[in-house]
C-alpha positions in Angstrom: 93.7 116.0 116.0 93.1 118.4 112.8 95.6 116.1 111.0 94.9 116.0 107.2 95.8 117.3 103.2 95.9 121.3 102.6 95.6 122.5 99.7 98.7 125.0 99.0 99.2 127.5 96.4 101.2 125.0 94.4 99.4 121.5 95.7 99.4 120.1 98.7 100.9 119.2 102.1 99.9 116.9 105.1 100.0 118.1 108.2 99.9 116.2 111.6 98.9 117.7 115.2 98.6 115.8 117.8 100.8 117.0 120.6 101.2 120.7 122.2 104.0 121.4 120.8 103.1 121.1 117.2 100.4 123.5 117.9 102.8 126.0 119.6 104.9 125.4 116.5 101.8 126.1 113.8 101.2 129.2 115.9 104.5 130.5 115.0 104.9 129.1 112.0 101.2 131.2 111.3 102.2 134.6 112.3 100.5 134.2 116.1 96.9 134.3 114.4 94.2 135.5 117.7 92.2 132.5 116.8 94.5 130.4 117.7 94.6 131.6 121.4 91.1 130.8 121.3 91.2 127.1 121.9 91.6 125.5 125.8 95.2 125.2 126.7 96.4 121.9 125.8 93.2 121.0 124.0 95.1 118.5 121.7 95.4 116.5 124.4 92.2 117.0 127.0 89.6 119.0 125.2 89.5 117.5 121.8 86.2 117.2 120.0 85.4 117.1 116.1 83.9 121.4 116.2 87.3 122.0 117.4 89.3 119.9 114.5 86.6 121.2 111.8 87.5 124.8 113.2 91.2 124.8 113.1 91.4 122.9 110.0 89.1 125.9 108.3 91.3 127.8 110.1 94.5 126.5 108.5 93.1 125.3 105.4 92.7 129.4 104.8 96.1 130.2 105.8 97.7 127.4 103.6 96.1 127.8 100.6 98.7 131.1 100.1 101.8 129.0 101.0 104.5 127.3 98.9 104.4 123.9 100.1 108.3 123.1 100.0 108.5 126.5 101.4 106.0 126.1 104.5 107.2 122.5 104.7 110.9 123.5 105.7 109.1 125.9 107.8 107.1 123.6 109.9 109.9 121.3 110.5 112.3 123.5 111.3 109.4 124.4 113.7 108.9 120.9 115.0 105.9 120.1 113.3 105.4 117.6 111.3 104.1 119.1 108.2 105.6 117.9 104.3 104.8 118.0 100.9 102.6 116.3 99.0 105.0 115.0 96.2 104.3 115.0 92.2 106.3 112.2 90.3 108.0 115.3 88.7 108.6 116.6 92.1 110.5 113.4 93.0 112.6 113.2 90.0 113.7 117.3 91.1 114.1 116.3 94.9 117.5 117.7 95.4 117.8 114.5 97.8 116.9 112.2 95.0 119.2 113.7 93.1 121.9 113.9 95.3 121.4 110.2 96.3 121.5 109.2 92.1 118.0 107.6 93.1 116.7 107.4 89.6 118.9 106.0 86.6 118.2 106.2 82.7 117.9 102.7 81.1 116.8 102.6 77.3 113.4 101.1 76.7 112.8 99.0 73.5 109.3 100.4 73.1 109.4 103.2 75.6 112.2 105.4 74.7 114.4 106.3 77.6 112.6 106.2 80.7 113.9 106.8 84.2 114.5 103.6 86.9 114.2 103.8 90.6 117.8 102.0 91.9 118.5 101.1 95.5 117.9 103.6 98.6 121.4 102.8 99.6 124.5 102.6 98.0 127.4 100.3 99.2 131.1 101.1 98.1 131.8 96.8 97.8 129.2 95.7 96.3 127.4 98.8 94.3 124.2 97.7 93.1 122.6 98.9 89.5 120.1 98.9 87.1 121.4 98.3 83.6 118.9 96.8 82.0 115.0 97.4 81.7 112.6 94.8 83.1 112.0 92.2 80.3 108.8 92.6 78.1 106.2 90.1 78.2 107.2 86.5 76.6 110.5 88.4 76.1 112.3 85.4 77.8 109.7 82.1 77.2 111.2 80.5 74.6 115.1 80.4 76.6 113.0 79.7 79.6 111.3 76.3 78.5 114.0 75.4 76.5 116.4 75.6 79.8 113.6 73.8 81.3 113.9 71.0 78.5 117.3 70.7 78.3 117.1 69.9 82.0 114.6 67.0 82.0 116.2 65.6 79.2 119.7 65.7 81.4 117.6 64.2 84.5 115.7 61.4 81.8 119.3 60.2 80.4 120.9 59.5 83.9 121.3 55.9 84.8 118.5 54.3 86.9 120.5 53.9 89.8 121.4 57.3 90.3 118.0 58.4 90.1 117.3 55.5 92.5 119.9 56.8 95.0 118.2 60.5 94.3 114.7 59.0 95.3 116.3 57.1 99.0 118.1 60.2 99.5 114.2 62.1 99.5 112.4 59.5 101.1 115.0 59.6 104.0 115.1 63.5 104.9 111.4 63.4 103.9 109.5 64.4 101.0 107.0 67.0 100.5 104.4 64.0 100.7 105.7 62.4 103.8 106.6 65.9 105.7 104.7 66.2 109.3 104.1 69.9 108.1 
């Protein structure tokens, strides 16, 4: 069907026909334009052909370009059609939704300032999750990283031999990555 991006007043939105009931709900939705009432009855479905989809989405593209597209988004929908917005990152962080749902949190940046973090899409009242922290810069964390990493061979080196023997049987009889059949 004619589904693709439209350009609105204020960006864009992405609309979907494929089923007669989304184009009964566009035809509303579009005031009952005549050249909609041009095209075969159920033609979506049985008389679909690429002059058609080029047509209607002239058609609409026309129409659309004087909409709001939060506006003529709720529209659609509450219409039945599967029609929404084409989202800006500052449209996200505005979403009354994201908003509502504390999507986003503020975490302070060493280099970048204050900067906004996307948390969880769901929040659980035993075990909350959050974002306190900003993601680590790069080689932040090498140096603790190899010296955990030291610190544990040197525990592993300084065990007595028969304890690393009984840690090499206890391999060798559930299978090591050598020996595996996989």
């Amino acid at each position: 069907g004619p589904a693709t991006f439209f350009r609105c007043r204020d960006g864009y939105v992405y609309l979907w026909m494929s089923e007669p009931g989304h184009l009964t709900g566009m035809w509303t939705l579009m005031g009952e334009p005549q050249w909609m009432r041009d095209y075969p009855e159920r033609w979506l479905e049985l008389h679909l052909s690429k002059e058609r989809i080029d047509r209607c989405r002239a058609d609409i593209a026309e129409w659309m370009k004087e909409q709001s597209k939060s506006e003529v988004a709720g529209r659609a929908q509450k219409l039945g059609v599967p029609l929404v917005p084409v989202n800006t990152i500052e449209d996200v962080f505005q979403s009354p939704q994201m908003q509502f749902r504390k999507f986003f949190t503020k975490i302070d940046h060493p280099r970048l300032g204050e900067l906004h973090y996307p948390t969880v899409p769901y929040r659980l009242s035993a075990t909350p999750a959050s974002i306190e922290t900003p993601a680590p810069l790069l080689g932040e964390h090498t140096e603790q990283v190899l010296r955990e990493a030291a610190e544990m061979i040197e525990a592993r080196e300084a065990r007595p031999t028969e304890s690393r023997a009984s840690h090499a049987a206890l391999l060798h009889s559930v299978g090591s990555p050598d020996t595996s059949p996989l």
